[in-house]
Wavefront OBJ file of the C-alpha trace (Angstrom):
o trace
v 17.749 -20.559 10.733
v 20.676 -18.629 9.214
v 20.560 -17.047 5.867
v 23.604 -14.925 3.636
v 22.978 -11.111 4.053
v 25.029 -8.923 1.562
v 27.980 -6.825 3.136
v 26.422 -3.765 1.476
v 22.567 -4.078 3.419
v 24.706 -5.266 6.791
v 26.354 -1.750 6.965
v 23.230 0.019 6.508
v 21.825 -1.826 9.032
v 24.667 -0.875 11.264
v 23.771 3.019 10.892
v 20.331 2.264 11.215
v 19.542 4.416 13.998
v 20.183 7.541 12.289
v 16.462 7.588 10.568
v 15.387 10.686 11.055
v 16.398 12.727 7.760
v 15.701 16.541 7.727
v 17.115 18.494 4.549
v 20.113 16.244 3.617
v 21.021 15.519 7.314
v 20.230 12.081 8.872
v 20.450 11.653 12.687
v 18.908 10.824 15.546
v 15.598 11.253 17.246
v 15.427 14.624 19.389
v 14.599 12.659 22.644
v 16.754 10.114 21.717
v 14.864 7.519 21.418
v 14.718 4.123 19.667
v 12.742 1.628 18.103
v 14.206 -2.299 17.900
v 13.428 -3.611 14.703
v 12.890 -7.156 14.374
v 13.508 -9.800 11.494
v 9.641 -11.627 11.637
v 10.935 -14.762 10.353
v 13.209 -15.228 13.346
v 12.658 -12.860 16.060
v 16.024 -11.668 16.485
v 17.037 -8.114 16.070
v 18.062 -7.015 13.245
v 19.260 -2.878 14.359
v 17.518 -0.127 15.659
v 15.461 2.912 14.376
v 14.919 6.223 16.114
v 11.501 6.952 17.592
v 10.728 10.597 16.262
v 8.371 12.582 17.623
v 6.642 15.874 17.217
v 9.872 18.238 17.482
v 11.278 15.949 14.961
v 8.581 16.487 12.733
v 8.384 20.326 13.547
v 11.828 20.461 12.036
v 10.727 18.065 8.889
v 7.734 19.981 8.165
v 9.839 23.351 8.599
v 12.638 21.810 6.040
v 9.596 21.311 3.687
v 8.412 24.103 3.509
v 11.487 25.895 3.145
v 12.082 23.713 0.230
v 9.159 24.372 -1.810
v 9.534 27.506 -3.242
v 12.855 26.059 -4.897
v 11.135 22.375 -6.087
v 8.064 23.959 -7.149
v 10.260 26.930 -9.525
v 12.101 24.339 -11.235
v 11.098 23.689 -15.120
v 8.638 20.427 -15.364
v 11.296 18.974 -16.977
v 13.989 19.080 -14.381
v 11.503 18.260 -11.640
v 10.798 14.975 -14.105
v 14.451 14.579 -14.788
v 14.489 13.860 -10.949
v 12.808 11.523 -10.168
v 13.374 9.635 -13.944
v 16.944 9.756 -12.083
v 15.667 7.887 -8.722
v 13.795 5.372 -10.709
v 17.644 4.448 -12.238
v 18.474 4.798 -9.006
v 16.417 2.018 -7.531
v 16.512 0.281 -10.253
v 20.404 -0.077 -9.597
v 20.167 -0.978 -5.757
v 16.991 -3.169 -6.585
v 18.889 -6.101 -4.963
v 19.720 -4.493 -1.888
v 16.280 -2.556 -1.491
v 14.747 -6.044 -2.136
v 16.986 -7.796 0.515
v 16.523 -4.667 3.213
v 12.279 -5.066 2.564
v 12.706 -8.787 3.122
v 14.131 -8.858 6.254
v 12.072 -5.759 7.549
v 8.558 -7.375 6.183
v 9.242 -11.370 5.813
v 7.794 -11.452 2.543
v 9.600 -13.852 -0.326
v 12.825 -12.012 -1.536
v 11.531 -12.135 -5.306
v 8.468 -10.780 -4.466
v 10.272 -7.759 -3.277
v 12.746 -7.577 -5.846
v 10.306 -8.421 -8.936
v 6.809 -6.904 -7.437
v 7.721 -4.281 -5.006
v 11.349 -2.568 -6.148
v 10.294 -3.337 -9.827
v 7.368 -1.268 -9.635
v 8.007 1.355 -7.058
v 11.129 2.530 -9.914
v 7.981 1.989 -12.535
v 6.249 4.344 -10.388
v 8.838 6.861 -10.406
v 9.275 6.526 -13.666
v 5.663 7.008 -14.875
v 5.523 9.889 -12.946
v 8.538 11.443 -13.611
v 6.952 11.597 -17.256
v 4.147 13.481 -15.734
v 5.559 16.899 -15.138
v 5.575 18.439 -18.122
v 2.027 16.855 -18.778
v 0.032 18.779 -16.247
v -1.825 21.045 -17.698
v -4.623 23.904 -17.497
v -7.413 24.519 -19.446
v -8.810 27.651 -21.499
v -12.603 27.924 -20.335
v -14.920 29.927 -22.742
v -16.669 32.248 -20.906
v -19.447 34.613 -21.115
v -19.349 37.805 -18.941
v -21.740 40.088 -18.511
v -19.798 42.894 -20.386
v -16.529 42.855 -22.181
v -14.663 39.760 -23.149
v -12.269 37.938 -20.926
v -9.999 35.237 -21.321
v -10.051 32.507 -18.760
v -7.658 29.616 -17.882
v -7.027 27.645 -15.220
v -3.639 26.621 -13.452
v -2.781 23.202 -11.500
v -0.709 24.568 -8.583
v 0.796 21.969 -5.880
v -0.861 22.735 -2.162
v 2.569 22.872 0.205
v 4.210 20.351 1.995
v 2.510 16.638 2.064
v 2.752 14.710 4.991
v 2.372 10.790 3.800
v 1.901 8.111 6.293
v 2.766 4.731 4.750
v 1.949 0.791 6.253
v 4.089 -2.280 7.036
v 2.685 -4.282 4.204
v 4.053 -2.502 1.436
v 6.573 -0.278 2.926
v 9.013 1.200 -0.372
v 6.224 0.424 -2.903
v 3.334 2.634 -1.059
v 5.678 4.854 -0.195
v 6.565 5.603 -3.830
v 2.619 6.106 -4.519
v 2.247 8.896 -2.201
v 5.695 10.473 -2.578
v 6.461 10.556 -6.543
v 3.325 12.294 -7.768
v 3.754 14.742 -4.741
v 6.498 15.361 -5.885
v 5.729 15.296 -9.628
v 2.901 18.270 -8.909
v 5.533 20.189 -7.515
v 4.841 19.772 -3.716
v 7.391 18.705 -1.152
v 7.053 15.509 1.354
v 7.259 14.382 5.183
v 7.305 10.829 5.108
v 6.351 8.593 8.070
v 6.628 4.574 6.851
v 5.633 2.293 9.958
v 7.322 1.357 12.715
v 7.565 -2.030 11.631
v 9.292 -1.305 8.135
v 10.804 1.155 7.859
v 14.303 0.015 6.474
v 13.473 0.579 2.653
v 11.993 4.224 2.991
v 15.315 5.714 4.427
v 17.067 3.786 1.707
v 14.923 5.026 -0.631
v 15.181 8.845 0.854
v 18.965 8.109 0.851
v 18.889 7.499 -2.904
v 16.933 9.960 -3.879
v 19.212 12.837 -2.881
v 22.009 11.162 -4.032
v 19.854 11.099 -7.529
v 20.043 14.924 -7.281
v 16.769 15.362 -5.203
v 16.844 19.130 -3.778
v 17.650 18.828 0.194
v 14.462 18.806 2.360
v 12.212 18.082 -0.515
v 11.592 14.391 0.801
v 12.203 14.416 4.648
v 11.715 11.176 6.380
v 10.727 10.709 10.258
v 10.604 7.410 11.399
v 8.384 6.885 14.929
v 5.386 5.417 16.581
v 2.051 6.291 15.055
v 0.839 8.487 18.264
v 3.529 10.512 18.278
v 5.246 11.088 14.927
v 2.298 10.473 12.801
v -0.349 12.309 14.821
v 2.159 15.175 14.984
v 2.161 15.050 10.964
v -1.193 14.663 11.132
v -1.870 17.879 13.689
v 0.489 19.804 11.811
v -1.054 23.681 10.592
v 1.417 24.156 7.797
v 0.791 20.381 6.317
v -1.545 21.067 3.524
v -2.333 17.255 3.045
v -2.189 14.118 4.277
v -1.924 10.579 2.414
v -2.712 7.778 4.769
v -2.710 3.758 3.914
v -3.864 1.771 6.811
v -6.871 0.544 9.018
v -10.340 2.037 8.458
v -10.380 3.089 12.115
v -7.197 4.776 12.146
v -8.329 6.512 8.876
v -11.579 7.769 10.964
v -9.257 9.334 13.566
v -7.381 11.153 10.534
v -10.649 12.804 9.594
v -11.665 13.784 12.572
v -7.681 14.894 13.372
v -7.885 16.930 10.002
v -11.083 19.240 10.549
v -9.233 22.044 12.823
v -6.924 22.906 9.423
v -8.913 21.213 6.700
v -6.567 19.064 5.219
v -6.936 17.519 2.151
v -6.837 13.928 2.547
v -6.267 11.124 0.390
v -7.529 7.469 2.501
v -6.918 4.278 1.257
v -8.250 2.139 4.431
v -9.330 -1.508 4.487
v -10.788 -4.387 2.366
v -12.661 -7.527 2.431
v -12.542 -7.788 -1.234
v -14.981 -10.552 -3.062
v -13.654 -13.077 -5.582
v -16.325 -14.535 -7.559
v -15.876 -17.652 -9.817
v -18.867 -18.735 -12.152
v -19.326 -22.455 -13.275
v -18.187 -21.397 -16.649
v -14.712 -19.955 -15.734
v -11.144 -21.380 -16.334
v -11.434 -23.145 -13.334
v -7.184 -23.723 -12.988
v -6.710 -20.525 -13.699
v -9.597 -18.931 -11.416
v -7.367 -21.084 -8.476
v -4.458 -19.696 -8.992
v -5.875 -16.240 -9.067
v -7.363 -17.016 -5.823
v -4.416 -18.499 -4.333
v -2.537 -15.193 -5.235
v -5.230 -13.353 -4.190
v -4.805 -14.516 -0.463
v -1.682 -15.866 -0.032
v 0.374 -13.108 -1.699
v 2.571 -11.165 1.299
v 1.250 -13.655 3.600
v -2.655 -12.252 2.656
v -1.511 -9.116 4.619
v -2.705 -7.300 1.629
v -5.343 -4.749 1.503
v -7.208 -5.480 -1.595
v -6.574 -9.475 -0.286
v -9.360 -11.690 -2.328
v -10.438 -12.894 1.235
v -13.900 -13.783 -0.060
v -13.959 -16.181 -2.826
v -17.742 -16.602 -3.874
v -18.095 -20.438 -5.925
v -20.718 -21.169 -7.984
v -21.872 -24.243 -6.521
v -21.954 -26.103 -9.295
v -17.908 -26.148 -9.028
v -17.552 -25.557 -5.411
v -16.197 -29.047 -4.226
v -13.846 -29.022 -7.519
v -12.273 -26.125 -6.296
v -11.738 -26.445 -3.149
v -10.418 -29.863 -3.616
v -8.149 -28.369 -5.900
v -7.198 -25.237 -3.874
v -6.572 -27.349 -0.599
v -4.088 -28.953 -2.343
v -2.485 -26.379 -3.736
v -2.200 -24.682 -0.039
v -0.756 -27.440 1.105
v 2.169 -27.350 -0.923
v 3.552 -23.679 -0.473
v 7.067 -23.573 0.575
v 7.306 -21.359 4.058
v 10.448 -20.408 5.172
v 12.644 -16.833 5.966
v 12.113 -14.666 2.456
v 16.092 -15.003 2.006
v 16.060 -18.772 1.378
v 15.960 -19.908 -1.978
v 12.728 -22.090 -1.830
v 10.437 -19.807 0.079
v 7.311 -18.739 -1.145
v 5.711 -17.566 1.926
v 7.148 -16.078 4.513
v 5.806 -14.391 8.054
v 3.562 -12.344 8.944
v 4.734 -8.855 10.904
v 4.952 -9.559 14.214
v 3.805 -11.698 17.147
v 0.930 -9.336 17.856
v -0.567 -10.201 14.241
v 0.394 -13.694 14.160
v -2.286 -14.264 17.312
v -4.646 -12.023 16.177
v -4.861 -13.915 12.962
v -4.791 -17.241 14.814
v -7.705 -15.320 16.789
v -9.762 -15.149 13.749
v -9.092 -18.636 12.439
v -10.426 -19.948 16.187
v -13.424 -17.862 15.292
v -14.579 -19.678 12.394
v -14.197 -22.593 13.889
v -16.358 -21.391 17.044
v -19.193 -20.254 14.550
v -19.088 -23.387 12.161
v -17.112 -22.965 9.477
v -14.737 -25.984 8.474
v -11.408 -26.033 8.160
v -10.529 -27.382 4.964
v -6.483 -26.804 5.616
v -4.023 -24.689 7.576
v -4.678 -22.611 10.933
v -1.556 -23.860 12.660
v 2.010 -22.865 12.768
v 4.507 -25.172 11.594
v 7.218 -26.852 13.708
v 11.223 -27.015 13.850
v 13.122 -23.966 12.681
v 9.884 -22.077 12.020
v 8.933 -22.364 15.049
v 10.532 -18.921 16.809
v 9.196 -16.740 13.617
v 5.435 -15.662 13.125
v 5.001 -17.925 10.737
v 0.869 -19.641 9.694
v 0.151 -22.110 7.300
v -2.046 -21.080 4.183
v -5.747 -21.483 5.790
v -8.616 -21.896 3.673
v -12.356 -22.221 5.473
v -15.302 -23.272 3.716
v -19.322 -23.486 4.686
v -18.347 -20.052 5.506
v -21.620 -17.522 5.874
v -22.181 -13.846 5.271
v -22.646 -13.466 9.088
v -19.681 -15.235 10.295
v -16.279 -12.882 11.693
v -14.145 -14.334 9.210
v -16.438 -13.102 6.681
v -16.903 -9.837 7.860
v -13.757 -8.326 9.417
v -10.546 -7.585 7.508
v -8.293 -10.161 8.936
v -5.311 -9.677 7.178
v -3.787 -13.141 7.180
v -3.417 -15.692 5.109
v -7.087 -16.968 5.613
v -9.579 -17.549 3.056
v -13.341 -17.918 3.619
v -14.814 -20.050 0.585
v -19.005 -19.215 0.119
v -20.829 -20.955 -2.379
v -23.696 -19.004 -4.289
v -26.449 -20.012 -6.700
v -26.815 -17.392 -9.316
v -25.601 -13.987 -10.728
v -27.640 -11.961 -8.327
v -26.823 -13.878 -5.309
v -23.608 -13.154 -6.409
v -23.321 -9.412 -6.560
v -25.957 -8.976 -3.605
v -23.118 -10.608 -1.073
v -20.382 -9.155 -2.203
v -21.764 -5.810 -1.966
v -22.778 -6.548 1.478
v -19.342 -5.891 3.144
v -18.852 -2.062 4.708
v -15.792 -2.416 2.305
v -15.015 -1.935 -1.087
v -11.734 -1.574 -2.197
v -11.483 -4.323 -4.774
v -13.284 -7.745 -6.271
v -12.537 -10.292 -9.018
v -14.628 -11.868 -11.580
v -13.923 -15.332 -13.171
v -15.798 -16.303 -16.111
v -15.678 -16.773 -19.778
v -19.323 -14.732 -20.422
v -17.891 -11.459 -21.497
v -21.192 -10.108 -21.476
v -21.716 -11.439 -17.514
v -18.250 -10.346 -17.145
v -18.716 -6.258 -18.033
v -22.419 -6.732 -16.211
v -21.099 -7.646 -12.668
v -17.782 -5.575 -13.293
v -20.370 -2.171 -13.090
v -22.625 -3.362 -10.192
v -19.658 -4.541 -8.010
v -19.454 -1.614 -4.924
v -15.319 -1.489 -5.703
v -12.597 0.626 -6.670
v -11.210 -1.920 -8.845
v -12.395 -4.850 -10.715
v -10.172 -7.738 -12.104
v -12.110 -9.649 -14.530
v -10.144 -13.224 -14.731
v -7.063 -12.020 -13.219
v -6.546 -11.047 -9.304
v -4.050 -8.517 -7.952
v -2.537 -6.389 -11.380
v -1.633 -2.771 -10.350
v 0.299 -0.813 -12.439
v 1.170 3.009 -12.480
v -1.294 4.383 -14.596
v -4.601 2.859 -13.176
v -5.710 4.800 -10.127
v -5.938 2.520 -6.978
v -8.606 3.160 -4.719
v -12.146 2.195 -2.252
v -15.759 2.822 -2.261
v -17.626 2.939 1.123
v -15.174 2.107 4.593
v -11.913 1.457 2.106
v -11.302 5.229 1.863
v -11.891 7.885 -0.609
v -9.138 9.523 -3.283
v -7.257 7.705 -5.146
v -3.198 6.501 -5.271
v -2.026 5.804 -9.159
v -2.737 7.545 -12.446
v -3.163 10.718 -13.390
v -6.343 11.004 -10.251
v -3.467 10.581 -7.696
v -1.436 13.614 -9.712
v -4.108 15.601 -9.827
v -5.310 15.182 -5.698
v -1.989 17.065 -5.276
v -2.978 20.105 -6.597
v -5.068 22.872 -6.256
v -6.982 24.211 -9.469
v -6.641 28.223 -9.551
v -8.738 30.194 -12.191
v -6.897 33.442 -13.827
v -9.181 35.874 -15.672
v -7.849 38.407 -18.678
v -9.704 41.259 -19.705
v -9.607 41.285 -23.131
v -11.779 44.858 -23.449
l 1 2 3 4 5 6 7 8 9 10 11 12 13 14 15 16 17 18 19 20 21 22 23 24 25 26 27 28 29 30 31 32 33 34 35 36 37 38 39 40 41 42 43 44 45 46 47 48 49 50 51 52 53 54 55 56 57 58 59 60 61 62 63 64 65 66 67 68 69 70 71 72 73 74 75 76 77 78 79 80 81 82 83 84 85 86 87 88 89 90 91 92 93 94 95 96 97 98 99 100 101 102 103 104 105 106 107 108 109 110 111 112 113 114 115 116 117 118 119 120 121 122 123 124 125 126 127 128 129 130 131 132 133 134 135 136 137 138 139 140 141 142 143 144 145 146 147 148 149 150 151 152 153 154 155 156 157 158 159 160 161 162 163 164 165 166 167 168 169 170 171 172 173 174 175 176 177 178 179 180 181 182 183 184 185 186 187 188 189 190 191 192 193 194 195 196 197 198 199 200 201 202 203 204 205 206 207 208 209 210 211 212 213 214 215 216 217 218 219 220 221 222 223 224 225 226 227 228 229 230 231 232 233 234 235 236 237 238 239 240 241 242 243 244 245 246 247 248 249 250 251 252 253 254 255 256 257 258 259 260 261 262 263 264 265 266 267 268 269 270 271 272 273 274 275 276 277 278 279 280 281 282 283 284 285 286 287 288 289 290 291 292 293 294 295 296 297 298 299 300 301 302 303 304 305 306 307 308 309 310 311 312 313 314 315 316 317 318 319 320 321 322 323 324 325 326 327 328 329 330 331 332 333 334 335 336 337 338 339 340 341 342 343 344 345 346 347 348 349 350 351 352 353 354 355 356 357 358 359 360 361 362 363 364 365 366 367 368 369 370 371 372 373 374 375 376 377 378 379 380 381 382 383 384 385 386 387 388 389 390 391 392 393 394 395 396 397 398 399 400 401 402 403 404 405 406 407 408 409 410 411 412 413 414 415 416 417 418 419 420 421 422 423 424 425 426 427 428 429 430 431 432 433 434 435 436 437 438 439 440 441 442 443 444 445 446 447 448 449 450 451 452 453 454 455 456 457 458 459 460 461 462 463 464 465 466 467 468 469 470 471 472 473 474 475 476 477 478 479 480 481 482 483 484 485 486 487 488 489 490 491 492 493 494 495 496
């Protein structure tokens, strides 16, 4: 399988191994080691990262903090001016951002270019307009003697180490990073060892945008060295973590010693639920986004679609079908609209899960092989959808991040909302239905972070993004996100 690689992403990919970015410097890793990074549609090489470790993030942290007295003096509206500049910014290399996430993640080139570059410069963008919009408040008071005035200041808390996943690599990154940023604090970014191609890019850009030296620093590394170092760090004031519920545990407990602030957005096992009265074409296609979107390596995945089962057969017949048709192939090719998953490690323990349902009952409606001929050497599954799936089964219960859907049928509202809320997640759920009144009802009793009534899968800048319950706590997006980057600091006036 060969596919065209611009001239422009194939010399960054030659200087690759220079990762490590401290102030405006990039280089090596202090022990000189390296990571290989791997194109998952293929399994050949495609350069090399270095593998950073805790002196490399001593020196990060140390350029952060001597950074942030200098980002946080600036006016709001230069700090905004900033990063409205590295929003242009990506928004002018969104081709070869898109092409460098591709090849790093496997997912379909225009879902790169049109869903993640598109809105990580929306991201910037919206929060670029947030600087001069973060406020105080004058609090009426009433003291004891005298009169005071009282108002409080939002005040950033230091440097921010954020820890970003594979799945998502530039687009996370820009949810942690700009509103850091944007509250005046300055950043140590860790993206995965899987992807982390689009982050130094994106670091790269930034300064060139006129981002103040060592205000984003960038360490690239394995999780148990660089990112527990971040983690264990005493002058990191927070940390910002997307990734596995137990690996979000271990950040807690990791945390105590200092007191971090933390910000956790962990796993899902989100619940789609379609009624007999929705729009039963479009409640398909939502689901088929829902779960085959990024090869359903997706937290907020709709890996539970609930079917009234009065239209259960209807739509399965018509989902099947639908499945069978998508286009795999490398993210680069024209036709492709799903690609790999990660690595070779996730590919099996997908293929794990999908021999669990079988083992347990469920049937196999479509999917749970690989396909043949020059697919073969990626990591490549066919869509898999599962149905007389039951609450108790694995692939009901356990995030499997795949592209595997479990199909339940249920009998009435209550039913409904009782399962879904049954998971130990709850990071997101969908409602199909044309009852605006069931619609609003189930949308409040759903145990979620985010609802999507007849839609699956909308984000956008200003709506905060976050779980209930084993998905995390805090919240990326919106003004919440903004605001969990300060500190609120009370100033009193005596007025006698």
């Amino acid at each position: 399988m060969t596919v065209d690689v611009p001239e422009s992403v194939q010399r960054f990919l030659s200087s690759a191994s220079d990762s490590i970015v401290v102030g405006a410097e990039r280089r090596g890793a202090t022990g000189n080691g390296q990571i290989t990074t791997e194109d998952p549609a293929t399994g050949t090489t495609l350069t090399s990262i270095a593998a950073g470790g805790k002196l490399d993030v001593d020196e990060a942290v140390a350029s952060a903090q001597s950074t942030f007295g200098e980002w946080r003096a600036m006016s709001a509206a230069a700090r905004g001016h900033v990063l409205l500049d590295i929003a242009t910014m990506l928004d002018a290399h969104a081709e070869e951002l898109a092409t460098l996430e591709t090849l790093d993640n496997g997912k379909p080139f225009t879902e790169s270019l049109y869903v993640d570059v598109a809105l990580a410069a929306q991201v910037w963008r919206y929060y670029g307009g947030w600087t001069t919009k973060l406020t105080g408040q004058t609090v009426p008071v009433s003291p004891p003697v005298g009169e005071a005035l009282v108002y409080t200041r939002r005040e950033p808390l230091g440097v921010v180490g954020a820890i970003v996943p594979w799945n998502f690599p530039l687009l996370i990154a820009s949810w942690k990073v700009a509103p850091a940023l944007a509250a005046g604090n300055t950043v140590v970014l860790k993206p995965s060892e899987f992807t982390s191609l689009s982050a130094l890019r994106m670091v790269e850009l930034a300064l060139e945008a006129g981002l103040p030296p060592g205000a984003m620093n960038l360490v690239t590394g394995y999780g148990p060295e660089a990112g527990q170092a971040l983690i264990d760090h005493p002058s990191v004031a927070k940390i910002s973590f997307t990734g596995s519920t137990d690996t979000g545990r271990r950040i807690v407990t990791a945390s105590a010693p200092h007191l971090k602030k933390l910000t956790l957005e962990l796993g899902g096992k989100s619940a789609n639920i379609v009624f007999s009265d929705a729009d039963l074409a479009a409640a398909a296609q939502g689901a088929l986004t829902g779960i085959f979107m990024n090869q359903g390596q997706v937290c907020c995945a709709g890996s539970r679609l609930f079917v009234h089962r009065d239209v259960h057969d209807e739509l399965v017949e018509e989902l099947a079908a639908a499945a069978k048709t998508i286009q795999l192939g490398h993210g680069l090719a024209d036709d492709t609209e799903m690609g790999p998953l990660i690595s070779p490690k996730q590919l099996a323990c997908v293929e794990g899960y999908v021999e669990s349902g079988l083992r347990q009952g469920a049937t196999l409606v479509c999917g749970g092989d690989r396909p043949n001929g020059e697919l073969a050497d990626g990591n490549f599954l066919n869509p898999t959808v599962f149905t007389e799936v039951r609450d108790d089964m694995t692939i009901a219960a356990d995030e499997i991040f795949g592209p595997v859907l479990s199909v339940l049928s249920f009998d009435d509202e209550n039913e409904a909302v009782r399962r879904a809320n049954a998971s130990a997640y709850g990071l997101a759920a969908g409602v199909w239905t044309n009852d605006v009144k069931r619609a609003h009802r189930i949308a409040a009793r759903l145990d979620a972070g985010t609802v999507w009534i007849n839609m699956y899968n909308m984000i956008d800048p200003a709506a905060p993004f976050g779980g209930f319950k084993a998905s995390g706590y805090g919240r990326d997006l919106g003004e919440e996100a903004l605001l969990g980057y300060t500190q609120t600091k009370s100033v009193w006036v005596n007025l006698d």
